[in-house]
N, C-alpha and C positions, 0 to 999 in steps of 0.2 A: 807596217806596210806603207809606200808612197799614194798618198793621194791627191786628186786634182777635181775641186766643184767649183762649176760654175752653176749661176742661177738668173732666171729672167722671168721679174716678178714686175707688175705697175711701181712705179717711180719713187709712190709714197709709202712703200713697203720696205722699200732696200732698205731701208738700216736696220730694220730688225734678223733681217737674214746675216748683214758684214757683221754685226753686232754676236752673233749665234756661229758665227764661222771662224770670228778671229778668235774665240777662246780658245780655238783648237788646231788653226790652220795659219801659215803667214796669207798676209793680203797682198796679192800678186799685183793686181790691176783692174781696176773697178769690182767688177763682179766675179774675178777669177782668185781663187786662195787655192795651198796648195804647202802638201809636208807631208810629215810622219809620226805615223798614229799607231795606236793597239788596236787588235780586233775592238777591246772593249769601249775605248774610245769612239772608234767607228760607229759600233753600237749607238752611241751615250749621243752624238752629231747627228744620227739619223732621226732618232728617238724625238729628239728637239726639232730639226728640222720638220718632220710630222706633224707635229704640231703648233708649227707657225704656218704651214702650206695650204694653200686656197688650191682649188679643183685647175682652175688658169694657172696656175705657178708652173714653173720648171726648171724642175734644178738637175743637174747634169755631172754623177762621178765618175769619177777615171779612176781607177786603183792598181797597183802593178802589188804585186808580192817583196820585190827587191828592187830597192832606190835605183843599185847601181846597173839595173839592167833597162834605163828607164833614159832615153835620151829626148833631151828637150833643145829645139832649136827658135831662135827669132829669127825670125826675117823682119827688114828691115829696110826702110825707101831712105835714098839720101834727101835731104832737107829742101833740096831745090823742086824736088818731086817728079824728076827726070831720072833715067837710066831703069835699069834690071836693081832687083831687092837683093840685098844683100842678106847670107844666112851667119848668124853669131850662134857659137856654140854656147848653151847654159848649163854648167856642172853645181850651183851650190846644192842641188839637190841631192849630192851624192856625200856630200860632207855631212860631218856627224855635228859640225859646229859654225856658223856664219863670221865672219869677217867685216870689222865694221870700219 
């Protein structure tokens, strides 16, 4: 399965969450990771994340059953910080293998 969590915990927390997240997920952008996992995986991230979670914490999955049915856009401001956002398509999620 494709998955996507995000988490918003106090400040002095975060690494134990990116820390519990990048065993099993790539690190997107700050608090956003995001890939493909087994059910039992899944299991095994939740399991963990359970038990690092305070009653405040929120952490936030997205899961699709098939990568390739799963379209991911950025939008995007040009750097002067004028005009309409721009939208970039993002396919590495459909690859079985990253490019470096």
């Amino acid at each position: 399965m494709f998955m996507l969590v995000t988490y918003d915990v106090e400040a002095k927390r975060t690494r134990i969450f990116r820390k519990i997240l990048k065993r099993y997920l790539n690190h997107e952008q700050y608090s956003v990771f995001s890939g493909n996992m087994t059910e039992a995986e899944a299991l095994r991230l939740r399991q963990e994340l359970s038990a690092a979670m305070l009653p405040e914490d929120r952490i936030t999955e997205i899961t699709a059953e098939n990568r390739k049915n799963v379209e991911v856009t950025h939008l995007i401001k040009a750097k002067s910080g004028k005009g309409a956002v721009s939208r970039k398509a993002d396919t590495r999620h459909k690859t079985d293998y990253g490019v470096l």
